[in-house]
C-alpha positions as CSV (number, residue, x, y, z in Angstrom):
1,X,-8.9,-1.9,39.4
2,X,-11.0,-2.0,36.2
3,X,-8.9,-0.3,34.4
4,X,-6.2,-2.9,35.5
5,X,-8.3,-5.8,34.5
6,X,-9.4,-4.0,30.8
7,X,-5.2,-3.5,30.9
8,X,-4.2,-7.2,31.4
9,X,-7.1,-8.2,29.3
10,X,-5.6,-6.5,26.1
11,X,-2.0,-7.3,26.9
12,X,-3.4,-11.1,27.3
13,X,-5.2,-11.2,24.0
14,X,-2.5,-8.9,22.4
15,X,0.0,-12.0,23.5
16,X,-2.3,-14.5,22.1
17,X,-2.6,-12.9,18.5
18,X,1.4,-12.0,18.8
19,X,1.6,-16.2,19.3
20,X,-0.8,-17.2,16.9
21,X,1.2,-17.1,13.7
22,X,4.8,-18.1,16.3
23,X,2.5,-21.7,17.1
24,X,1.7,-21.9,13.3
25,X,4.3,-21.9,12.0
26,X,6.7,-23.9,14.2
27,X,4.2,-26.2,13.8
28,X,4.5,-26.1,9.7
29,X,8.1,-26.0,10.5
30,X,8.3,-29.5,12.7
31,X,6.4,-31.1,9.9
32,X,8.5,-29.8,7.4
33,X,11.5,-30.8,9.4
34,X,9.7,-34.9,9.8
35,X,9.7,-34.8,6.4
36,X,12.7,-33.9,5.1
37,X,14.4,-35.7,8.0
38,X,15.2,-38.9,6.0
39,X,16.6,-37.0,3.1
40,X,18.2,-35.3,5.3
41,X,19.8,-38.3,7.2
42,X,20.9,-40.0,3.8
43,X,23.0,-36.5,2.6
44,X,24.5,-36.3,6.3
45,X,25.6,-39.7,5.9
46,X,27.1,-39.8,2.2
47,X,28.7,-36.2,2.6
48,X,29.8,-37.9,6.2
49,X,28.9,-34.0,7.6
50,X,27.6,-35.2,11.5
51,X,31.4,-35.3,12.1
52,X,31.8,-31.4,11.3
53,X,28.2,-29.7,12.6
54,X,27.4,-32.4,14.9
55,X,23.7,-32.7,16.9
56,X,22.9,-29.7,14.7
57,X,23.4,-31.7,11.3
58,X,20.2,-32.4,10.1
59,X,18.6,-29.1,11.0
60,X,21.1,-27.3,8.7
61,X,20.5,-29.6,6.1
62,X,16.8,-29.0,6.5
63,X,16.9,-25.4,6.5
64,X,19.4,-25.5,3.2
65,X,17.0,-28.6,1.4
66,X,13.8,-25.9,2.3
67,X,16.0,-23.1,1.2
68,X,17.1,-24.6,-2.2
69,X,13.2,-25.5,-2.6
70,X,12.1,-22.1,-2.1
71,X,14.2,-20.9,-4.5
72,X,13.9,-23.5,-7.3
73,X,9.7,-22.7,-7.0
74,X,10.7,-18.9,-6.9
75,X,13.1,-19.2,-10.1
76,X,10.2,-22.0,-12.1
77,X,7.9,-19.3,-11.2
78,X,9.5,-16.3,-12.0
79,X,10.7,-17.8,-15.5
80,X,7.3,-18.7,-16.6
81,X,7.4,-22.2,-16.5
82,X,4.9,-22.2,-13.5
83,X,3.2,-18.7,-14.5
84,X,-0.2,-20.5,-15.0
85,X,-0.3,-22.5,-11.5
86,X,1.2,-18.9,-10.3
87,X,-1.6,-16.9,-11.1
88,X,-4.4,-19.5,-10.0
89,X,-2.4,-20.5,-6.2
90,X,-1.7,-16.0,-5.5
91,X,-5.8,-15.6,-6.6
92,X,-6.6,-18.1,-4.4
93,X,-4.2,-16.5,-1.9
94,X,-5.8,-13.2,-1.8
95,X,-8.9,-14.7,-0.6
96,X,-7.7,-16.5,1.7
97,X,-4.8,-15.1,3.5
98,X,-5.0,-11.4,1.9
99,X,-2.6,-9.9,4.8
100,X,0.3,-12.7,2.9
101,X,-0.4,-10.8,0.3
102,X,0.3,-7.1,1.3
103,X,3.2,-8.4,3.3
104,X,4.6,-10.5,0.0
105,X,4.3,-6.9,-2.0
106,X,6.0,-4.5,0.6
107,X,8.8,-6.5,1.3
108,X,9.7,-7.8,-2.0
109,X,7.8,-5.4,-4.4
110,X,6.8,-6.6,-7.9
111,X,8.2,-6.9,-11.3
112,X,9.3,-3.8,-13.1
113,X,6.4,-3.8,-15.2
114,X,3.4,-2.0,-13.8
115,X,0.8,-4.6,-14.9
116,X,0.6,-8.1,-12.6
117,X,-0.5,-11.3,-13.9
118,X,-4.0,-11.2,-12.4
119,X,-4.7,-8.3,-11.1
120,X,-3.5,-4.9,-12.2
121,X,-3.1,-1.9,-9.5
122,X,-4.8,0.9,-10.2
123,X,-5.5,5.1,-8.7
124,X,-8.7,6.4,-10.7
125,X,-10.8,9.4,-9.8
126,X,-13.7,9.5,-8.9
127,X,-15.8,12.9,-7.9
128,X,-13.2,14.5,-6.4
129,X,-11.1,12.2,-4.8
130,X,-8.9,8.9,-5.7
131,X,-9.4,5.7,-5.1
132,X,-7.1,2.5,-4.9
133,X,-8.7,-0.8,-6.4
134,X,-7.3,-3.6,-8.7
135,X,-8.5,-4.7,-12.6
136,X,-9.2,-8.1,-12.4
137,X,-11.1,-9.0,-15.7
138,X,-10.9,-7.3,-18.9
139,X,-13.7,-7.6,-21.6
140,X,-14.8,-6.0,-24.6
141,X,-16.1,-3.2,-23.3
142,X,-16.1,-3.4,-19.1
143,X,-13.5,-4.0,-16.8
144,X,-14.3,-5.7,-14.1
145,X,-12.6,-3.9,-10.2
146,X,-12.0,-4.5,-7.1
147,X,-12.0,-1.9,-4.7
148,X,-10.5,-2.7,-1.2
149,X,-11.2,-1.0,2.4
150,X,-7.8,-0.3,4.4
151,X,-6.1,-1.1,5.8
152,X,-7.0,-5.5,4.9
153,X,-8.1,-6.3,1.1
154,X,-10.7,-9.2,2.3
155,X,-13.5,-6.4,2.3
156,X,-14.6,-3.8,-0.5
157,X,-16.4,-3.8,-3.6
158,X,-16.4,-4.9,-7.1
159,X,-17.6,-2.8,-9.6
160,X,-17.9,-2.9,-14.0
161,X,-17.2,0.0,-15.2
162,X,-17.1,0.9,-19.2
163,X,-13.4,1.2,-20.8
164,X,-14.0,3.7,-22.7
165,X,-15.4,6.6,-20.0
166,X,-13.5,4.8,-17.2
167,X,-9.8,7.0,-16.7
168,X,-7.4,5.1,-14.3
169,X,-3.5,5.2,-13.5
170,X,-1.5,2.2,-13.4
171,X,0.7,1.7,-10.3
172,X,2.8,-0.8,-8.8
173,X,1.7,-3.8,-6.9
174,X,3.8,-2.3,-3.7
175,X,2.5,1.1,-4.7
176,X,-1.2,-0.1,-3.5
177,X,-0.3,-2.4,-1.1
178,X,1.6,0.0,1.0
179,X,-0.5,2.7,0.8
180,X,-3.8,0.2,1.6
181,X,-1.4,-0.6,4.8
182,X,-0.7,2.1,5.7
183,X,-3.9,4.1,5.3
184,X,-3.2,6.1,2.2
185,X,0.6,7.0,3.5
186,X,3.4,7.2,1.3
187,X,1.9,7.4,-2.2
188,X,2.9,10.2,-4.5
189,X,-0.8,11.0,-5.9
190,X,1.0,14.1,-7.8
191,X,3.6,12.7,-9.5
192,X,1.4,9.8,-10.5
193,X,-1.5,11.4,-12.1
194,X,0.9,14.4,-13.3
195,X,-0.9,17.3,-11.8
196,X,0.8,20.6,-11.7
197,X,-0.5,23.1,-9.3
């Protein structure tokens, strides 16, 4: 019977974390939706496109006004035009919602340059073993890292360590991120410090 109970109890609160984010955002959504409802109304009208989609009109044109948004913020962003604000809202972003982060690099990866605009990914030895972290301040003669626990990034360590007697590896963004997720998994630790055995 207890065993039951500790059973419905995990599958309960399993639920409730599986919903959280579901409830967020349909609620981010619906307020989205309120807002671009009148913009929404005035296109349907001019275009005169509630005789083709119907009851359904205004959430398509929603979903294609937040669409075309997205992508017009993505394409500012990606041309430099918003690089500054970029750099400043994805810092704040990692300390606040760090698991957007980790999901934003797996699924769409990074540039094909190694080296992001705030924080570079790293491998570097240390004693005999590697460790993941992330530059996130260059100076004359230090570098200021971050080194993450797995499998989240809103716990670790920051560390200054001298340039000049500190040997690291750049990686990719994704690199890290997948192999923080997925506890070390799926990162070529041969190929990317070149060791031959």
């Amino acid at each position: 019977m207890s065993a039951f109970k500790k059973s419905a109890r995990v599958l309960i609160f399993g639920g409730l974390f599986f919903m959280i984010p579901i409830i967020i955002g349909f609620v981010l959504f619906k307020h989205f939706y309120q807002i671009l409802t009148p913009l929404a109304k005035r296109i349907s009208h001019v275009f005169q496109l509630n005789s083709i989609f119907g009851s359904a009109t205004l959430l398509i044109i929603c979903i294609l006004l937040f669409l075309i948004i997205c992508f017009i913020g993505g394409y500012l962003i990606e041309k430099g035009i918003l690089k500054k604000w970029s750099a400043t809202f994805e810092k704040k972003l990692f300390v606040f919602f760090p698991s957007l982060q980790i999901i934003k690099f797996r699924l769409i990866g990074d540039q094909d340059t190694v080296i992001n605009e705030f924080w570079q990914a790293i491998l570097f030895k240390e004693d005999s073993y590697y460790k993941i972290a992330f530059i996130t301040d260059t100076q004359e003669k230090f570098l200021a890292i971050y080194i993450p626990d797995a499998p989240k990034l809103d716990a670790g360590e920051v560390r200054y360590v001298d340039i000049e007697m500190f040997e690291y590896y750049p990686i990719r963004m994704k690199q890290a991120m997948s192999a923080i997720y997925d506890f070390g998994g799926g990162l070529d630790i041969e190929t990317i410090t070149k060791i031959v055995k």
